[in-house]
Every structure is written in C-alpha cells, then in structure tokens.
ZALO-191340 format. One record per residue (C-alpha): residue in three letters; y, z, x. Coordinates in Angstrom, 1 decimal. Last residue first. Layout:
ZALO-191340
+-----+--------+--------+--------+
|  aa |     c2 |     c3 |     c1 |
+-----+--------+--------+--------+
| ALA |      Y |      Z |      X |
...
+-----+--------+--------+--------+
end
This chain:
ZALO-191340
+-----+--------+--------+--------+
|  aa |     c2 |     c3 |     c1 |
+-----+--------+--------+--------+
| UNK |    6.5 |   16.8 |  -19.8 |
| UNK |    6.6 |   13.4 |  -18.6 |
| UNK |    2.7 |   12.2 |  -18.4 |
| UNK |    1.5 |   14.0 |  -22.0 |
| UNK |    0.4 |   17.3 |  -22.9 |
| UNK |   -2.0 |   18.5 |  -25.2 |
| UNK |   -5.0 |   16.2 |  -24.5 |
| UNK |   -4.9 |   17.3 |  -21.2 |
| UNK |   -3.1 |   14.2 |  -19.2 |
| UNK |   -4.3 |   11.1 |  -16.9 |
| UNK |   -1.6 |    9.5 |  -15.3 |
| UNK |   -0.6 |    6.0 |  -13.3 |
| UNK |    2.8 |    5.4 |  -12.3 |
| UNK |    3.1 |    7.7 |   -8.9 |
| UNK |    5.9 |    7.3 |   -6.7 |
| UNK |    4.9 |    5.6 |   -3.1 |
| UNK |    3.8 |    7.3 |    0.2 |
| UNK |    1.8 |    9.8 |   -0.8 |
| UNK |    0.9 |   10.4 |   -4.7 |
| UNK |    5.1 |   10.8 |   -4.8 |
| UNK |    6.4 |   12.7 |   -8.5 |
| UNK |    9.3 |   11.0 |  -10.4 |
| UNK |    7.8 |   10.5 |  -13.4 |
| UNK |    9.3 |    7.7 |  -15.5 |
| UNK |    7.8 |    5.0 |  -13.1 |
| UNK |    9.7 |    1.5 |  -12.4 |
| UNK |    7.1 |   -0.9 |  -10.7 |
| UNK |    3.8 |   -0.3 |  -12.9 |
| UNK |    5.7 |   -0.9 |  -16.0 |
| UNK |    3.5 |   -0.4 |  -19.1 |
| UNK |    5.3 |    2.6 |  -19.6 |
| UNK |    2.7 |    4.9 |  -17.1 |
| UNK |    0.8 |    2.2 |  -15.5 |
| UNK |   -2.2 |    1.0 |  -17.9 |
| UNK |   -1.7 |   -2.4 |  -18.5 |
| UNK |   -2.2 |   -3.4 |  -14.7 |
| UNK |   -0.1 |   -6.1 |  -13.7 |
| UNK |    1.9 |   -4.8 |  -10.6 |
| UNK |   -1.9 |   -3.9 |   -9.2 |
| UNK |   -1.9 |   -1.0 |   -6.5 |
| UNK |   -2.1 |    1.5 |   -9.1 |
| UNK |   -0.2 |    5.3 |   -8.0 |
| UNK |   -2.6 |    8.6 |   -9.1 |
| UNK |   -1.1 |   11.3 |  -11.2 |
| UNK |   -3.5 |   13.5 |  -13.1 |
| UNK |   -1.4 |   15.7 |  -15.5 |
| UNK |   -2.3 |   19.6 |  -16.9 |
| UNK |   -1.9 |   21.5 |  -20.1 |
| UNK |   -3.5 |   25.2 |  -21.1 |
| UNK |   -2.3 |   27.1 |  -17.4 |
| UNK |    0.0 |   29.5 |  -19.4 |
| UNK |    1.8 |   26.1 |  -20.7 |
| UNK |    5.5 |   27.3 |  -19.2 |
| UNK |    5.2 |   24.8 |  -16.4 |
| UNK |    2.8 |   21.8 |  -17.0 |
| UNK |   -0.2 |   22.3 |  -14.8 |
| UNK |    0.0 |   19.7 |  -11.7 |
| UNK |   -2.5 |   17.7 |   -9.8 |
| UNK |   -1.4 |   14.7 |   -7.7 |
| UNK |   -3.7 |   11.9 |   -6.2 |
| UNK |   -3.2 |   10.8 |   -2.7 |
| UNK |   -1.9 |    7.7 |   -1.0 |
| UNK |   -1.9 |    6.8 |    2.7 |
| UNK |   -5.6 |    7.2 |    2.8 |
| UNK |   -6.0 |    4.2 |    0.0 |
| UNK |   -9.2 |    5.3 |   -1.5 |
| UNK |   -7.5 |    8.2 |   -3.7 |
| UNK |   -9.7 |   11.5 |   -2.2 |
| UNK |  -12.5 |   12.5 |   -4.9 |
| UNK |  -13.7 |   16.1 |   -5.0 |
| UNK |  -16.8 |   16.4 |   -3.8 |
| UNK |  -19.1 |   18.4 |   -6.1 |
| UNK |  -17.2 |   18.6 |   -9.0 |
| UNK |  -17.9 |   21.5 |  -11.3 |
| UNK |  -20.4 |   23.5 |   -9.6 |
| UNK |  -21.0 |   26.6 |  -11.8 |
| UNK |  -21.7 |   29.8 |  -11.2 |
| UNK |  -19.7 |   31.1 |   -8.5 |
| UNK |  -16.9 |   29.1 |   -9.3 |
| UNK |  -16.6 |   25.5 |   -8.1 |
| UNK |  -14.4 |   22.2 |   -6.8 |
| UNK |  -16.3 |   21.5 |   -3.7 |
| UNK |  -13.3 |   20.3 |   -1.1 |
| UNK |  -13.4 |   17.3 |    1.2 |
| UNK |  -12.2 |   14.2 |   -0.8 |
| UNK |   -8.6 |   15.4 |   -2.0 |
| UNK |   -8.3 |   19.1 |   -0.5 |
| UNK |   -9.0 |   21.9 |   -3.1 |
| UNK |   -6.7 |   25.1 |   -2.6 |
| UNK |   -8.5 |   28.6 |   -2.4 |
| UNK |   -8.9 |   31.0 |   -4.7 |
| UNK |   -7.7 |   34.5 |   -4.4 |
| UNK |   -7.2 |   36.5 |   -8.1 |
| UNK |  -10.4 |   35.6 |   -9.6 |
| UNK |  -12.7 |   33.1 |   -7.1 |
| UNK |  -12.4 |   29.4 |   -7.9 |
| UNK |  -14.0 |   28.2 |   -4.7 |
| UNK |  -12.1 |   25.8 |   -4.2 |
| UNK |  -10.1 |   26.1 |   -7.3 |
| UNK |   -6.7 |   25.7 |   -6.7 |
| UNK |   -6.4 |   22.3 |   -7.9 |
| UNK |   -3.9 |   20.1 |   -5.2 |
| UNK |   -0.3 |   18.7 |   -6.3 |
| UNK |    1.2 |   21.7 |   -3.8 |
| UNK |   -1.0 |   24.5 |   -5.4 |
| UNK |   -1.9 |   24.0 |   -9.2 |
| UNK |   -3.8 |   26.6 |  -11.1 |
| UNK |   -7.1 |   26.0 |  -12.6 |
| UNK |   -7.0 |   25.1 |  -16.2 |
| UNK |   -7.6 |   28.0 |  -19.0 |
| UNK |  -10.3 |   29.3 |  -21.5 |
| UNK |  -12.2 |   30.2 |  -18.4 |
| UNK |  -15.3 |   28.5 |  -19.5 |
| UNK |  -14.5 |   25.9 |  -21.7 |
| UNK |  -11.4 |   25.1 |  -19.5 |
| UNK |  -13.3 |   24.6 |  -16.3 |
| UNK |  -15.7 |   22.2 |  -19.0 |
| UNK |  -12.0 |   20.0 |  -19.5 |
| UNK |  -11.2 |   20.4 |  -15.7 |
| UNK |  -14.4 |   18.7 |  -14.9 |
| UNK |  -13.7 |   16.1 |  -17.4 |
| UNK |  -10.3 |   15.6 |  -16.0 |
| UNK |  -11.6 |   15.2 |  -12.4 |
| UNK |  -13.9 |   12.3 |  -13.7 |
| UNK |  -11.2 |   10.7 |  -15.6 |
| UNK |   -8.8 |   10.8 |  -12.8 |
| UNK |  -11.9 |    9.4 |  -10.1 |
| UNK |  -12.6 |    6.6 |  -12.4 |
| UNK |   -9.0 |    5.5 |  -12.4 |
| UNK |   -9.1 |    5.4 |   -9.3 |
| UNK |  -11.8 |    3.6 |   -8.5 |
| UNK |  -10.5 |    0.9 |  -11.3 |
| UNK |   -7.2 |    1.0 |   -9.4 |
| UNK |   -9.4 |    0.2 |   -5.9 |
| UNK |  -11.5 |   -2.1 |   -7.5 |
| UNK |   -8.4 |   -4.2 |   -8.8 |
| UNK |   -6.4 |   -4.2 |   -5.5 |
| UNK |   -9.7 |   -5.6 |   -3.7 |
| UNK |  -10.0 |   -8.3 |   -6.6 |
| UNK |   -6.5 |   -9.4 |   -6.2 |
| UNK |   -7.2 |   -9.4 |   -2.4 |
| UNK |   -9.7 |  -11.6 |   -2.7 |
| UNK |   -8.1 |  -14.0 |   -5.5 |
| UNK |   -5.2 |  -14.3 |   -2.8 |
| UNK |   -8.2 |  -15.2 |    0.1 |
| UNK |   -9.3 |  -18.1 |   -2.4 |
| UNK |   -6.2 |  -19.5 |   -3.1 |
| UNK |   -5.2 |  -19.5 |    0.7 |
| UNK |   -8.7 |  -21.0 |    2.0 |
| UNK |   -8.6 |  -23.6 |   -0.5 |
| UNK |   -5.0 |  -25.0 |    0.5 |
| UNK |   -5.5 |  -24.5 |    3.7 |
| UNK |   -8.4 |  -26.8 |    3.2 |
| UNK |   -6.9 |  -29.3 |    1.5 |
| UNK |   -4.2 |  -29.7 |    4.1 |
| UNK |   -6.6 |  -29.4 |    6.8 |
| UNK |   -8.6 |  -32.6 |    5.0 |
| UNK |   -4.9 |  -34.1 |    4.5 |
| UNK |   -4.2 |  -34.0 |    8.3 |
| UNK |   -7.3 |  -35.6 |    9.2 |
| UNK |   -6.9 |  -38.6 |    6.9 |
| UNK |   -3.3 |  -38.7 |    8.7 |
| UNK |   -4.8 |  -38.9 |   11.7 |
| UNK |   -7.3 |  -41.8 |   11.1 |
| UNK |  -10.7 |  -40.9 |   11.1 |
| UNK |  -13.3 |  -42.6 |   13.2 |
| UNK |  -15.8 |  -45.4 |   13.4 |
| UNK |  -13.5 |  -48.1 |   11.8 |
| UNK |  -12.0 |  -49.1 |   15.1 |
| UNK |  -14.8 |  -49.2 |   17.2 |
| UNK |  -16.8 |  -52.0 |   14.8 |
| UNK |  -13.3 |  -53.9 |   14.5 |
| UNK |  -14.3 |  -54.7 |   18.6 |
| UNK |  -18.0 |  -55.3 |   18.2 |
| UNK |  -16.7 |  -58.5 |   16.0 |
+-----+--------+--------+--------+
end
C-alpha cells in the first residue's frame, strides 16, 4: 500500500508537457495582443502629433496669411524670422515667431528610425501643405487608400514610404 502512495504523488511527464504547452500557448497570445497594442499607441501618437502640427500651421496661416516654407520635409519656421528662418528639427525645435509660440516642441515620430515629412504643394504660393507620417499597424483604416502596405505617395518618413497624411483643407495627400 505505501508503495501506490509514491507513485500517485507526482506528475506524469506528459501532464507536464501539456501544462508548458498551455502555457506557451498563453504567453504567445498574450505577448501578440501586446505588441498590437504598442503598434496602436504609437499610430494614434502619431496621428495626434499631425493634427497637432496642422493646427499650428492653420493659426501660422491666420497670421501670415501663408504656411511656412518647407526645407528637406522639415517647417522652416524655427524661429520664423522674415527672409532668414531657420529649419525645425522633429522633437527639438520651438516652432515660433517673435510673437507667438506656436508649437512649443515640435513632435519627433516615436519610432527614431522614422520621421514625419512636411511639404508645401509646389506652385500653391505657400497656401497648401501635407503631413506625412508612416502607421505601424497593416490594419489601420486610415493609411492613405485604405492600403497601409502599397502607398500612392512615394515620399520616405525614414526608413519606410509614408501612408499616412494629414493635408490643408485645400489640398489633398497626392497633389
């Protein structure tokens, strides 16, 4: 009798190996929904940051009656001094006049091996201007076309071509 008492004290290998199974199971669902999330944040920071720039542009263009010039996908406003401004750089540059302070950081895309891209539309006299930015997420409805893999601009935010853009109200993403 003491001797079937040792043998049902433990688990049996293959009762082990299902746990770990399980488990693995778990651990890779979960860490998938994680990074999901983390792709997520970073296109709705972005996002945020677009919208953000473009209503500082929009109360640059209420007082200047025009959109800062563009200097290498960067807004050549910092400072914004008549005739010699200076070129902003993504998340250390003070987007300003001397009067107003229109953005006080300017925001840098949170992924440092992408950045976002300013342009005014050639032949506009400085009246339309795009936001690029790239979206992480493959799904996200709001990629230029609906197709975040297959972009109809062919402009680089970085390392990858840019889907994602946020436009005057006069101009649109392809012009």
């Amino acid at each position: 009798m003491n001797n079937k008492l040792k043998q049902k004290a433990g688990f049996t290998l293959v009762e082990l190996l299902v746990v770990m199974s399980i488990i693995g199971v778990l651990v890779t669902l979960v860490a998938g929904g994680f990074r999901t999330a983390q792709l997520r944040g970073r296109d709705a920071q972005r996002k945020s940051d677009l919208k953000n720039i473009a209503n500082s542009l929009e109360l640059f263009l209420s007082d200047y009656g025009q959109y800062p010039a563009d200097q290498g996908g960067l807004i050549l406003a910092c400072p914004y001094l008549s005739g010699t401004s200076t070129a902003c750089s993504w998340g250390a540059s003070e987007f300003t006049d001397n009067r107003s302070i229109y953005f006080k950081l300017v925001p840098a895309d949170p992924d440092p091996d992408l950045d976002y891209i300013y342009r005014i539309v050639p032949g506009s006299n400085n009246k339309k201007f795009q936001l690029f930015a790239r979206l992480e997420n493959p799904r996200d409805q709001n990629c230029l076309d609906g197709d975040c893999e297959n972009s109809p601009v062919s402009y680089t935010c970085g390392s990858e071509v840019c889907n994602f853009s946020i436009t005057s109200a006069n101009s649109t993403p392809t012009e």
